[in-house]
Structures are given as C-alpha cells and as structure tokens.
N, C-alpha and C positions, 0 to 999 in steps of 0.2 A: 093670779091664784098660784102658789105653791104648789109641789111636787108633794106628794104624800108617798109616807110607805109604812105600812106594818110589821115590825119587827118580832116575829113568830117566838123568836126564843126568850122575850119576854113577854109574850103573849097570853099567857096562861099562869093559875097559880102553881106553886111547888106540886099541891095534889089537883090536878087539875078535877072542874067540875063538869057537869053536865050543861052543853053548850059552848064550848070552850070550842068545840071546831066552828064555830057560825063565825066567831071574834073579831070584829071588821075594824078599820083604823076611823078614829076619832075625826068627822070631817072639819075641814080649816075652819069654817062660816060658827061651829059651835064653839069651839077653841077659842075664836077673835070674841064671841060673845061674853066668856070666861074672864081673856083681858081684858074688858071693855068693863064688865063688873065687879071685879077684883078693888078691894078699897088697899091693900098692904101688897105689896111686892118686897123680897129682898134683892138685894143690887151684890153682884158679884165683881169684886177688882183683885187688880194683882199690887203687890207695895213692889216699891223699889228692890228691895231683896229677894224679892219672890215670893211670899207669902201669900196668901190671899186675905183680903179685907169684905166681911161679910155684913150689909147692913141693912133695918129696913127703910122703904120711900115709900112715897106717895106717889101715882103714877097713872096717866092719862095715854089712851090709845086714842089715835086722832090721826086721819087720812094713811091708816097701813103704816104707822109709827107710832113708839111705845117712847113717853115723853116724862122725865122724872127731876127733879131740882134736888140743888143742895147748897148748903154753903162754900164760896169760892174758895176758904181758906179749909175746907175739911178735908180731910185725910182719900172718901171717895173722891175727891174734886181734881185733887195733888197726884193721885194713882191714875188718874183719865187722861190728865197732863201729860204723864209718860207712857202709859198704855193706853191705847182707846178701847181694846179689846174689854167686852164686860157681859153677865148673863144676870136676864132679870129673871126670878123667879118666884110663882105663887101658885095656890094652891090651898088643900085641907089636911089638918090635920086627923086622918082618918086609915086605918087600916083595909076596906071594907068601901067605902065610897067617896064619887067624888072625882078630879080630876087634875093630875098637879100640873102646870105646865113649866117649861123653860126657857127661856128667849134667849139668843145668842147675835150676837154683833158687834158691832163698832160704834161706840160712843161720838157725837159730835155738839159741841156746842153750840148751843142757835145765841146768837146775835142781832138775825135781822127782827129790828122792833116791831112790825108788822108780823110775825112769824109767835114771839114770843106774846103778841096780845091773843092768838088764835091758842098757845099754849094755857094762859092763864083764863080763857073763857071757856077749854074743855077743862080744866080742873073747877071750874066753879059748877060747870053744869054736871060735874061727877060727883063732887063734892059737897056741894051745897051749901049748907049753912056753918060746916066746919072750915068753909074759905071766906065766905059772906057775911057772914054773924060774927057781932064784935066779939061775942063769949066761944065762936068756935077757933079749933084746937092749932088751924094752921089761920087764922085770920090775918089780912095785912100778909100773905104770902105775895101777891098781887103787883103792891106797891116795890117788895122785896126783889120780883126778877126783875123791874122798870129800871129800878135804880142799880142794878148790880150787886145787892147785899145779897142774896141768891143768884144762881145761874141756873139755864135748862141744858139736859144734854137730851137728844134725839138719837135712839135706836134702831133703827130701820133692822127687822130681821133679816139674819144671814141664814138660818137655822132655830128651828123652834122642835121642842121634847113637847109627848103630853103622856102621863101617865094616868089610867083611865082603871079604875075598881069599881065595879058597879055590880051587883046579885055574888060575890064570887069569883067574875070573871075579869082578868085585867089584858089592860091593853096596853104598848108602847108604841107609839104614833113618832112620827117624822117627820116634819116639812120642813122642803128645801125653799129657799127664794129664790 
C-alpha cells in the first residue's frame, strides 16, 4: 500500500468553500478503482530532443500494474526505447467533479509470453467486446501482442497525482510506492 499525503496548498478552491477544512486525501483503494475503470488514458513520453510526445491508449490495471500496448514501430514505442521514464494519465473532463489521476514510472516491456497472455485477458475482460467482437474497435489486438505487430509495456508506479473536485471542494492526493 502506498504512502499518501495531502497536499493543503492545493487543497482547496481559489475562494474556498464551506467544508474545505474537513478535506481529507483521496484513499489508494478508491484511485486504483478509477484506474481499474478508466476505458482512455493518455501516455506521456519524452522524444529524443526533448519534447514531449502526448498520446491516447488503452490501458489495463492488473496485479498493482498499469499495462498499455502500442505499435513497435511508433513514435511512443521509439521514445520508451530511449527513455523509459513516462506518465499515464486520466480522468474527467470537468471543472466541478470527479477525479483526475496521474501515474508516474518507468516503462518496461513484457516479453515473457505467459505474462503478455495475463496482459491480453485483463484487456478483454475491461474491454469487452471492443477486443472480442469482430466489429469492435481494437479487435484482433490479441493475436497483435502474440505475434509482435503490438508490444505491451508495464508501469509499475513510482508516484501517482489524484486530483479530486467534488461539492466545491478539491483535493490533491499523493502516493508514493
């Protein structure tokens, strides 16, 4: 279980409201629920020159790892090669409610075939019939990591943000691994 902390100075709004002193940190167990049901994440890298490369994936939490594929030959795939450093993030788009999270780590590639069949049975059982169904939108992803035309990379957190608006009141949350 992670380290939690609340971060007070962004705790509260600009005009703070009524309640804002009670403001407690977002627990881990709700957060992992968030990733767990989250269907879009975007993927954070760095390019060669240092830019950052911003994209979205598809993305499966599975044993306290945050698991995303891509094409071997794409541009995130190329930037993980030279950096593994990367942050997934998701969330709502909302002023007002709702909870954004962050995830921060180190990119690694899974390989081992056993590893990568436990990877493609939690995206069918998140997923559904947009992995399962000839007519859904990632179908045949499956056969993709088997073969190599896809690769998975595994995020173990190093650090996770949740940013938390709910009645008014906001929250910035923290956990360490």
């Amino acid at each position: 279980m992670p380290t939690t902390d609340l971060d007070p100075r962004y705790s509260s709004a600009i005009h703070p409201r009524p309640g804002v002193e009670n403001v407690t940190p977002t627990p881990w167990p709700e957060a992992r629920r968030h990733l767990e049901e989250a269907e879009i994440f975007w993927v954070s890298t760095v390019r060669p020159d240092g830019r950052l490369h911003v994209t979205p994936v598809i993305a499966a939490w599975h044993d306290g790892v945050l698991y995303f594929s891509t094409g071997p030959e794409e541009q995130k795939a190329k930037n993980l090669a030279r950096d593994a450093h990367c942050a997934l993030t998701t969330g709502r788009n909302s002023l007002t409610e709702g909870l954004d999270l962050i995830v921060e780590g180190t990119a690694e590639q899974v390989t081992d075939p056993a590893k990568v069949e436990e990877v493609i049975a939690a995206y069918e059982a998140k997923y559904g019939a947009h992995i399962t169904s000839p007519e859904g939108t990632f179908h045949g992803i499956g056969d993709a990591l088997r073969t190599g035309r896809a690769v998975i990379f595994a995020v173990e957190p190093e650090t996770a943000y949740g940013f938390g608006r709910e009645g008014g009141l906001f929250t910035h949350t923290r956990w360490t691994f």
